[in-house]
C-alpha positions in Angstrom: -9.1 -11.3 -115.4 -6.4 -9.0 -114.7 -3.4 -11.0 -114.0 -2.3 -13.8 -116.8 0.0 -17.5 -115.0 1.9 -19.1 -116.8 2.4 -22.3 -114.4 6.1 -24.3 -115.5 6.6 -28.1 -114.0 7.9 -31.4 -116.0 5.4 -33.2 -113.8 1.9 -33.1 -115.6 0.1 -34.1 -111.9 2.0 -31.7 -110.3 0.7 -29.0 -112.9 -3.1 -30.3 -112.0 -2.7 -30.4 -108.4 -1.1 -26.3 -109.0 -4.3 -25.6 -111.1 -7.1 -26.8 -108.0 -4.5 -25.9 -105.1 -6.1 -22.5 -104.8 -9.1 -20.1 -106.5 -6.9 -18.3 -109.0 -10.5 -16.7 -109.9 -10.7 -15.1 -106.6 -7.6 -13.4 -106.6 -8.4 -12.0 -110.0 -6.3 -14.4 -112.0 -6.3 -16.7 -114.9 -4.4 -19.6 -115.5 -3.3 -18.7 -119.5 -1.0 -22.1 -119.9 0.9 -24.5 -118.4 4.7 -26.1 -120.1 6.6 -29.2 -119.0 10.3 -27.7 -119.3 12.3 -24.6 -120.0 12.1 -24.3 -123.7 8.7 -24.7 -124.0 8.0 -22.2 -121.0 10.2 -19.2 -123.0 8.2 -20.4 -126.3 4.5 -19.6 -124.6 5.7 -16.4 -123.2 6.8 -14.9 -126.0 2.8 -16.1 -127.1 0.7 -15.4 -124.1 2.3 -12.2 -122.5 1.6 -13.7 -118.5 1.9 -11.7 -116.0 3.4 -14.3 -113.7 5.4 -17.3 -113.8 5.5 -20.1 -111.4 8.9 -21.7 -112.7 10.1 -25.3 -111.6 13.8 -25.6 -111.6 14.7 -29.5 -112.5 13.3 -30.0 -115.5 14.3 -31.2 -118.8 15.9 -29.6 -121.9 15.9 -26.0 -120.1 15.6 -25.9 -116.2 14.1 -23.1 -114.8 16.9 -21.1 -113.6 18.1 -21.4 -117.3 14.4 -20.3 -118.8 14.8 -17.5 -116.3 18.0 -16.2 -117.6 16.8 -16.4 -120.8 13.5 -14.6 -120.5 15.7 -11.6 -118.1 18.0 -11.3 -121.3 14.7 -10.4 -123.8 13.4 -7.8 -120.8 10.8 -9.8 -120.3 8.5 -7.9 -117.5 6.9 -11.1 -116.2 7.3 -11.5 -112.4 9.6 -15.2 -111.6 8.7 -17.3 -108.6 11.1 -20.2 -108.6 9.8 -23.5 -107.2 11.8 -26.5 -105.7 12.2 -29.0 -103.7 16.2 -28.6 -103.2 17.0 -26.4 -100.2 20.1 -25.1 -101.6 21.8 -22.0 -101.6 23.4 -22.3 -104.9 20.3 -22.5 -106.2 18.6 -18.8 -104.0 22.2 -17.3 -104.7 21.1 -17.9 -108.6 17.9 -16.9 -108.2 18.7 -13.4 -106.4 21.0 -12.9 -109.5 18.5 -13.5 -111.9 16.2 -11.2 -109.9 13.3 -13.4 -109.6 10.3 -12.6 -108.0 10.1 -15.1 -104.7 11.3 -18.7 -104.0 8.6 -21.6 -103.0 10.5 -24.5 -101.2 8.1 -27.5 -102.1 5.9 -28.9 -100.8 4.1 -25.3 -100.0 0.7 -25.2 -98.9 -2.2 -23.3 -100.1 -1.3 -20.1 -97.5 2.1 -19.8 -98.7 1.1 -19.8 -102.0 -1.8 -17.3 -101.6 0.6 -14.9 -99.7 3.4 -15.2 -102.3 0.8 -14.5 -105.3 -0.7 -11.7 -103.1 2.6 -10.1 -102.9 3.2 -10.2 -106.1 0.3 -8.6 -107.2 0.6 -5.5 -105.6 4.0 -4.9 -106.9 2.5 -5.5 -110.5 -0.2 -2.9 -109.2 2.4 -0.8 -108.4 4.5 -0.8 -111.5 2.0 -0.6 -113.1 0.2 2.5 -111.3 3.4 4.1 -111.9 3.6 3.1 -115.6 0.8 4.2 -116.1 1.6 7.4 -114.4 4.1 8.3 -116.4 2.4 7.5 -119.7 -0.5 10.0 -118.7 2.1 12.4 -118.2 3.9 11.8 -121.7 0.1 12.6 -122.9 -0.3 15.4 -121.2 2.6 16.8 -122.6 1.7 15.4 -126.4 -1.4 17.7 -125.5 0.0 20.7 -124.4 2.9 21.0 -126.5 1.6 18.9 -129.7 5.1 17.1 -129.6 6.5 13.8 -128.7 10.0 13.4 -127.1 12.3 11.5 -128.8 13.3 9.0 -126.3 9.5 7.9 -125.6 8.2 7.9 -128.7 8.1 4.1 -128.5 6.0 4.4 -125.8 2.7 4.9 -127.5 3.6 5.6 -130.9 1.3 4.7 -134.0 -2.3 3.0 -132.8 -5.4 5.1 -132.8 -6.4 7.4 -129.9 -9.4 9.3 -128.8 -9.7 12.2 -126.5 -13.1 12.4 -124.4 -13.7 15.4 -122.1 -16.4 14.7 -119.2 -18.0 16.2 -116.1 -17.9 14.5 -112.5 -19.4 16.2 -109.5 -17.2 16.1 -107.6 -13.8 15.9 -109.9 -12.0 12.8 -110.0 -9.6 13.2 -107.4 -5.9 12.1 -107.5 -6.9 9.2 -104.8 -9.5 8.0 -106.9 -7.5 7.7 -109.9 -6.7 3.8 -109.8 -10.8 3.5 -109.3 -11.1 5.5 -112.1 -9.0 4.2 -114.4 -10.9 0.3 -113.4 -14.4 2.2 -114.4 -12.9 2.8 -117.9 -11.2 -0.1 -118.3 -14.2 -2.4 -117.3 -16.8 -1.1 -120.9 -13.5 -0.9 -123.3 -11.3 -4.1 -122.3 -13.2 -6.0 -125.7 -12.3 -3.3 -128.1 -8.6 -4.0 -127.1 -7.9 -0.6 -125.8 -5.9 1.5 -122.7 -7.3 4.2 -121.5 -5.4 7.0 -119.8 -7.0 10.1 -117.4 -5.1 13.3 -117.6 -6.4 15.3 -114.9 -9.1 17.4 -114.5 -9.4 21.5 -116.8 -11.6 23.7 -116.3 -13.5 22.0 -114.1 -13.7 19.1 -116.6 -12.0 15.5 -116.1 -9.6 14.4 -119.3 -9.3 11.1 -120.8 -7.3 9.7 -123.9 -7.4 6.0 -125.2 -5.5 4.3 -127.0 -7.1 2.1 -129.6 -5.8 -1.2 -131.1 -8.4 -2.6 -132.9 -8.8 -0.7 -136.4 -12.4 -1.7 -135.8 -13.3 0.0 -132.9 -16.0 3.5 -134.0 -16.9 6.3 -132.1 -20.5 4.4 -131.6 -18.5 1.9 -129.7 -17.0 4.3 -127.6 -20.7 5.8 -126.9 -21.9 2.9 -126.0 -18.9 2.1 -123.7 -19.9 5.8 -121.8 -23.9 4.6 -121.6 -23.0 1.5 -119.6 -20.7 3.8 -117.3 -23.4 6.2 -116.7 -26.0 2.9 -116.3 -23.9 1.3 -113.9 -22.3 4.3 -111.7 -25.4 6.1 -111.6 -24.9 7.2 -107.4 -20.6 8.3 -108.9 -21.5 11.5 -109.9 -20.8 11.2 -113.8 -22.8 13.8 -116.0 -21.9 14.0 -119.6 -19.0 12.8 -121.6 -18.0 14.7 -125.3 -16.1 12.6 -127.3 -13.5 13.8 -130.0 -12.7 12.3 -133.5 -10.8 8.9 -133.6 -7.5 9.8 -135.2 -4.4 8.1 -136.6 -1.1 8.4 -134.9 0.0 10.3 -131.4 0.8 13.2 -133.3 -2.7 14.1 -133.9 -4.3 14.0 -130.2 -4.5 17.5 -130.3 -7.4 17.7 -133.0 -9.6 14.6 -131.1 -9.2 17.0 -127.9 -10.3 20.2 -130.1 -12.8 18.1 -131.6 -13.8 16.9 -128.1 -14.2 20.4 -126.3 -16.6 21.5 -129.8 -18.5 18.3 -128.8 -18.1 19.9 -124.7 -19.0 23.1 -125.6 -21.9 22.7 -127.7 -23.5 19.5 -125.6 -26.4 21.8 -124.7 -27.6 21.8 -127.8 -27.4 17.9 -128.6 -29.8 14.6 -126.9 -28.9 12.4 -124.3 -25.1 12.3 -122.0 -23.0 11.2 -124.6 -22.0 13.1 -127.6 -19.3 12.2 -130.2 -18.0 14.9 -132.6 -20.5 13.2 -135.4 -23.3 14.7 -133.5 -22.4 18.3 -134.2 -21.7 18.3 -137.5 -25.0 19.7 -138.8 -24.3 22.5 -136.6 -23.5 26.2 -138.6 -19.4 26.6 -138.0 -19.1 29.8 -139.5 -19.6 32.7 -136.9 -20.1 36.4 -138.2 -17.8 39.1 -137.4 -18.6 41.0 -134.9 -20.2 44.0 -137.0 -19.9 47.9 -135.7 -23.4 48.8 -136.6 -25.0 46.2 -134.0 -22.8 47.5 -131.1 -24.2 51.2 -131.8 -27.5 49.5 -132.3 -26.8 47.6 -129.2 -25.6 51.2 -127.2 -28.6 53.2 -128.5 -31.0 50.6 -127.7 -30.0 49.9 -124.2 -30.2 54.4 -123.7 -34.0 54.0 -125.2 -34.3 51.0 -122.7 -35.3 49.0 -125.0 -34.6 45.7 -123.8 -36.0 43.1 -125.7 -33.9 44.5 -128.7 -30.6 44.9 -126.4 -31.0 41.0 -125.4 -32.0 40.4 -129.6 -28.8 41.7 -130.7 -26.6 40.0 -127.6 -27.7 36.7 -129.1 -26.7 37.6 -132.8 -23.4 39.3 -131.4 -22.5 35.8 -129.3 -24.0 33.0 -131.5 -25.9 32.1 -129.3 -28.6 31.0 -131.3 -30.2 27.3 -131.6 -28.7 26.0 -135.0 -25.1 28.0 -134.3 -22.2 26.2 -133.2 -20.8 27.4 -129.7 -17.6 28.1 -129.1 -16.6 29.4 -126.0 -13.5 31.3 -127.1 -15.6 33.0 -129.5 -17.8 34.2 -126.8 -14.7 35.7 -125.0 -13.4 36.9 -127.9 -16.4 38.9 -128.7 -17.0 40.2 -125.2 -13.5 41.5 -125.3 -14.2 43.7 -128.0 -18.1 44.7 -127.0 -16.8 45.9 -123.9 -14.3 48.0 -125.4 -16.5 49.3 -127.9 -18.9 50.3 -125.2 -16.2 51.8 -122.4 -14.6 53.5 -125.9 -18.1 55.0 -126.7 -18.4 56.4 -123.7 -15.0 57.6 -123.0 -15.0 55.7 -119.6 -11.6 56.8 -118.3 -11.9 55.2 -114.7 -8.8 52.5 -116.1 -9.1 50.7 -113.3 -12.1 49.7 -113.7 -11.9 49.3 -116.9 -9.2 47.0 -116.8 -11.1 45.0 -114.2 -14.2 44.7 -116.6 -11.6 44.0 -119.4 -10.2 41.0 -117.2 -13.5 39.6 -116.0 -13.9 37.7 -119.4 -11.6 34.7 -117.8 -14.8 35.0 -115.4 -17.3 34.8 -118.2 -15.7 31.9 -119.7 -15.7 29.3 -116.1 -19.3 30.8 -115.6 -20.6 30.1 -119.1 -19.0 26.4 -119.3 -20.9 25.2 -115.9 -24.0 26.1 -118.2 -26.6 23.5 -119.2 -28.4 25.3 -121.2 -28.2 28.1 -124.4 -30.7 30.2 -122.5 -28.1 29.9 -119.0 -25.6 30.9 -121.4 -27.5 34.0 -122.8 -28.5 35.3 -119.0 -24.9 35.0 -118.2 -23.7 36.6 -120.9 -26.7 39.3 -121.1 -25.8 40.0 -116.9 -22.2 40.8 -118.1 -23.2 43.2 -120.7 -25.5 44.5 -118.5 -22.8 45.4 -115.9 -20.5 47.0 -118.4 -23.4 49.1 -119.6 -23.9 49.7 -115.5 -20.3 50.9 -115.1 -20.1 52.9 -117.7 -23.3 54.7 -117.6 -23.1 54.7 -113.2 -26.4 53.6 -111.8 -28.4 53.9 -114.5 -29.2 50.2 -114.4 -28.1 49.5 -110.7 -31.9 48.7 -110.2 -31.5 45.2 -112.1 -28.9 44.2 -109.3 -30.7 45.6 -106.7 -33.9 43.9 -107.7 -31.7 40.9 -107.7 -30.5 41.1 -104.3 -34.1 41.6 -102.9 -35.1 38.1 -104.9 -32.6 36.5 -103.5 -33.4 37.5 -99.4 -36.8 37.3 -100.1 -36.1 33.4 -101.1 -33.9 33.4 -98.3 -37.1 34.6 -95.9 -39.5 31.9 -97.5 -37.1 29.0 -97.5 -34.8 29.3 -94.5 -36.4 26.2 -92.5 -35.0 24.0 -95.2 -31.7 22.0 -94.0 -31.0 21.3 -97.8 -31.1 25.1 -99.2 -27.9 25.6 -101.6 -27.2 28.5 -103.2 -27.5 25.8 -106.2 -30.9 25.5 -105.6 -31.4 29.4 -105.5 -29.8 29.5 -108.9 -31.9 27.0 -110.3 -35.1 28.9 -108.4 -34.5 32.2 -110.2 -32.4 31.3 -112.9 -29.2 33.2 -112.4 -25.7 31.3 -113.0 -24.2 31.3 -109.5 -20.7 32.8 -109.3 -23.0 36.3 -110.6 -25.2 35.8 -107.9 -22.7 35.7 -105.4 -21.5 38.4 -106.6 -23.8 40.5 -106.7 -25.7 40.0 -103.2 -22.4 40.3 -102.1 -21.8 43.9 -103.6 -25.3 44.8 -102.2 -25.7 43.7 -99.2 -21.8 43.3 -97.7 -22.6 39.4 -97.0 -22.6 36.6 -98.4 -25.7 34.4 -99.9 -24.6 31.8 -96.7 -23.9 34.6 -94.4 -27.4 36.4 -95.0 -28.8 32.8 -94.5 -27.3 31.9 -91.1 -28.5 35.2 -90.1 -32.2 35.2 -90.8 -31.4 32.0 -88.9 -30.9 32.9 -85.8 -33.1 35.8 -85.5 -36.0 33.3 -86.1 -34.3 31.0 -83.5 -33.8 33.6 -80.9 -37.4 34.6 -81.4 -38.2 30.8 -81.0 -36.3 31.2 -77.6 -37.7 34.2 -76.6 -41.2 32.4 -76.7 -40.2 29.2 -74.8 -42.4 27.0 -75.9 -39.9 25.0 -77.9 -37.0 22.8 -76.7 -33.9 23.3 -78.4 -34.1 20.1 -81.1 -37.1 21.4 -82.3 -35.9 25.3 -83.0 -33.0 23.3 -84.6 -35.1 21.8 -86.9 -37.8 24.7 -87.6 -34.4 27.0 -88.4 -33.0 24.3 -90.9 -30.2 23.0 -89.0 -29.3 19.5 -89.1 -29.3 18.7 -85.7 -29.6 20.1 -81.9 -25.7 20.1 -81.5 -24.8 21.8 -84.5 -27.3 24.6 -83.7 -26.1 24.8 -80.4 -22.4 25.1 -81.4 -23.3 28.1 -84.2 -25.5 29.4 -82.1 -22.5 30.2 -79.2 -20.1 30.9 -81.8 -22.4 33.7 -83.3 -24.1 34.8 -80.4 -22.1 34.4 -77.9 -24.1 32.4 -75.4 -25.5 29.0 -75.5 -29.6 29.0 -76.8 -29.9 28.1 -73.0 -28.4 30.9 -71.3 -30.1 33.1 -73.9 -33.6 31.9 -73.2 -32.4 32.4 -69.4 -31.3 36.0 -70.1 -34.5 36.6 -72.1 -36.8 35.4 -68.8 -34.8 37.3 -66.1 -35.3 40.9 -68.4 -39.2 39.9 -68.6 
C-alpha cells in the first residue's frame, strides 16, 4: 500500500467502527495502527512513519490538538485531520494554527470521509512528485558534476546506489514520469529501495536507486528488470545495463560509467538485462592506434582491396567479438584515421574537411542505436568509406550510388505496403538509418519518404487513368491507410482531387 493511517480515538468501538467505515484497501491505503490518547499517538509515529493521521481531540493524557503541536514541533511530515464532536471555533482557530490537514465534525459519514482522505492524497502525491523532483535533480547534478552541495547533503547521503541506463521506444516522456517511477517502484519496494529517473541521454532513459538494504545484489536488481520487461511487454522497454552497486553518493559516477560499459557493450552479452558482472571477461585493454595499419589501410583501399580495408577497420576500432566496446574509443580513433587519411592526401578543401572532422558526433548517435557488432562495423566501415570518397573525389562514389538504386528499387517492390518504414528498409539491406538517409538524399535530392509518396501517386494516377478502380481500393493498392487520407495527399500534391483527375484524364481521351 502506498499510504500508511495512523487512526487516534480514546474510544476502542469508535476505532472499529473507523477501521470497517470505508475500504481503505481501495483507496490504496493501509491501516498501520491505531492509539487511544495523545501520548501514545506521538509514541507510534515516531515507530510507524504514517502517512496520515486521523486525530481525535478529547482524549486523555494528551488530546489531540496537544499530540498535534507536539508532532508540528519534531517536523513531522504526516498530514493531521482533526476529528470532533464539539463545533467550536476555538478548537478550528487551533487547528488552522497547528496547520492540520482538514477538520471532520462527528458524526461524518462514509462520503465525507472518502472525500477528505481523497484530498489528502493528492496533496501527498503532490509533495511528493515534487520531492521527488527535486531529488532527481540533486542526482543529476551528483552526476554531472561528481559533487554534492553542502546544504543537501542530508538528502541522500550514505546508503548504496546503483545507476542503470535503459532503452524505451518511445523515451519516457516528462508526462509519463509519475507512471514511470510506479513501474520501478512496483519489482524493488521488498529490497527497501527509491528509485529515481534522471531523464533521458543520448537517446537512453537514466535511472539511479537508492539502496537500504546491505543485502540487496546486482542479481536482485536483474531480476527486478525481468519482471518489468515480463509484465510491460506492449511499453516499449528494450534492454536495461546495469552499473556496479557502490557505497556512498559520492561514488554514482563510477556505477553510471560502469553502467554505459555494460550499454555499450550489451551487443555482445545474452538476454535484456546486463549488470557490469557480465562484462568482465571482456579484453579492456584497446591497442593504440598504430601508423603502419593506416598506410596499410590507405594502400589497400588504392589496390581496392576490400576485404583487407574492412580487416584492418575492425582491428583499428575494436570491434572484434571478445574486445570490449567503448564508444569514445571509436570516436577517438575515427578522429585521428580521418586525419591521417585527409593528411596523406593533402586534402586542402578545409571546409570539408572540417565537416568530416565534425561528423564523428554523428558516428557516435549512429553507432549507439546499433544492435549488433556487425551494425556497428557497416556504420563505421560507411564512414571510412566516405572519407576515403572525399578525399580521393568519386573514386568510390559508385558504393553510394549503388546504394541509392537499392533503396528505390525496394521502394518500387514494396510501395503497396501501408506499414513500409524507412526502419524496415534498414533492417532489409542492412544499412544503419541516419546513413541511409543521407545518402539517398545526396543522390537523388529527396527524401527516402519523399521518393515513396512519389512512386505513389504515379501508380495511383495510372490506377485512375484506367478506371476500373474506385478510389478506396487505389488507396489501398498504393499503401495508404485509408480513402480520405489518399484523397487529401493526393489534392495537396497534385493539385486536384483523384475525381477531377480521372474526369480530366476521360475528357483528353
Amino acid at each position: 500500500m502506498k499510504y500508511k493511517i495512523l487512526l487516534v480515538d480514546d474510544e476502542e468501538i469508535y476505532l472499529m467502527y473507523l477501521q470497517k467505515m470505508i475500504d481503505w484497501e481501495a483507496m490504496d491505503c493501509c491501516i498501520c495502527g491505531c492509539a487511544q490518547d495523545g501520548l501514545e499517538a506521538v509514541q507510534m509515529v515516531e515507530e510507524l512513519s504514517p502517512d496520515i493521521i486521523f486525530m481525535d481531540i478529547n482524549m486523555s493524557h494528551m488530546d489531540g490538538l496537544d499530540a498535534s503541536a507536539c508532532l508540528k514541533e519534531t517536523n513531522n511530515k504526516a498530514k493531521i485531520i482533526i476529528m470532533t464532536a464539539f463545533d467550536e471555533f476555538s478548537f478550528a482557530q487551533k487547528a488552522i494554527k497547528l496547520q492540520v490537514f482538514d477538520y471532520l465534525l462527528k458524526p461524518f459519514d462514509e462520503k465525507e470521509l472518502e472525500d477528505t482522505l481523497k484530498k489528502c492524497i493528492r496533496e501527498i502525491d503532490e509533495e511528493r512528485e515534487n520531492r521527488k523532483s527535486e531529488q532527481e535533480v540533486l542526482l543529476k547534478e551528483v552526476l554531472d558534476s561528481g559533487m554534492l552541495a553542502q546544504g543537501e547533503i542530508h538528502i541522500m547521503a550514505g546508503g548504496r546506489y546503483a545507476a542503470v541506463i535503459f532503452k524505451r521506444t518511445p523515451e519516457v516522456t516528462r508526462k509519463e514520469r509519475e507512471q514511470f517511477r510506479e513501474i520501478l517502484r512496483k519489482p524493488f519496494e521488498k529490497y527497501q529501495m527509491e528509485s529515481f529517473f534522471l531523464g533521458n541521454q543520448m537517446g537512453c532513459g537514466v535511472v539511479i536507486h537508492a539502496i537500504a538494504d546491505k543485502k540487496t545484489s546486482l542479481e536482485d536488481l536483474k531480476e527486478g528488470y525481468r519482471s518489468i520487461l515480463s509484465e510491460h511487454q506492449g511499453d516499449g522497454f528494450e534492454w536495461f545495463a546495469i552499473g556496479n552497486i557502490v557505497d556512498g553518493i559520492e561514488n554514482i559516477q563510477e556505477t553510471y560509467q560502469n553502467a554505459k560499459i555494460v550499454q555499450e557493450n550489451r551487443i555482445k552479452l545474452v538476454g535484456k538485462v546486463n549488470s557490469y558482472g557480465d562484462v568482465i571477461h571482456l579484453e579492456r585493454e584497446f591497442n593504440r592506434l598504430n601508423q603502419d595499419d593506416v598506410n596499410l589501410l590507405i594502400k589497400a583501399f588504392e589496390m581496392r582491396r576490400y576485404e583487407k580495408v574492412d580487416e584492418l577497420i575492425e582491428k583499428m576500432f575494436a570491434l572484434s567479438h571478445h574486445q570490449m566496446f567503448s564508444y569514445q574509443y571509436v570516436v577517438a580513433t575515427y578522429y585521428s584515421v580521418t586525419t591521417e587519411i585527409c593528411n596523406y592526401y593533402r586534402y586542402k578543401a578545409e571546409a570539408d574537411q572540417d565537416g568530416a572532422l565534425s561528423a564523428s558526433s554523428s558516428l557516435l548517435s549512429e553507432i549507439a542505436m546499433c544492435s549488433t557488432t556487425q551494425q556497428m562495423l557497416e556504420i563505421v566501415k560507411n564512414y571510412i568509406y566516405e572519407i576515403f570518397s572525399n578525399c580521393m573525389g568519386a573514386t568510390t562514389g559508385s558504393k553510394k550510388e549503388v546504394l541509392a538504386e537499392k533503396i528505390e528499387k525496394y521502394l518500387q517492390k514494396h510501395y503497396e505496403d501501408q506499414s513500409l518504414s524507412v526502419n524496415q528498409i534498414t533492417e532489409e539491406l542492412y544499412f544503419e538509418n541516419s546513413y541511409m538517409r543521407r545518402v539517398f538524399k545526396e543522390q537523388t535530392g529527396k527524401t527516402i519518404i519523399q521518393r515513396l509518396e512519389e512512386i505513389r501517386l504515379e501508380r495511383a494516377r495510372q490506377l485512375l487513368e484506367e478506371g476500373i478502380y474506385k478510389n478506396s481500393e487505389i488507396a489501398d493498392m498504393t499503401g495508404y491507410c485509408d480513402q480520405q487520407y489518399f484523397s487529401k495527399r493526393f489534392k495537396l500534391i497534385c493539385g486536384c482531387t483523384p475525381s477531377h483527375y480521372q474526369k480530366m484524364k476521360k475528357k483528353e481521351k
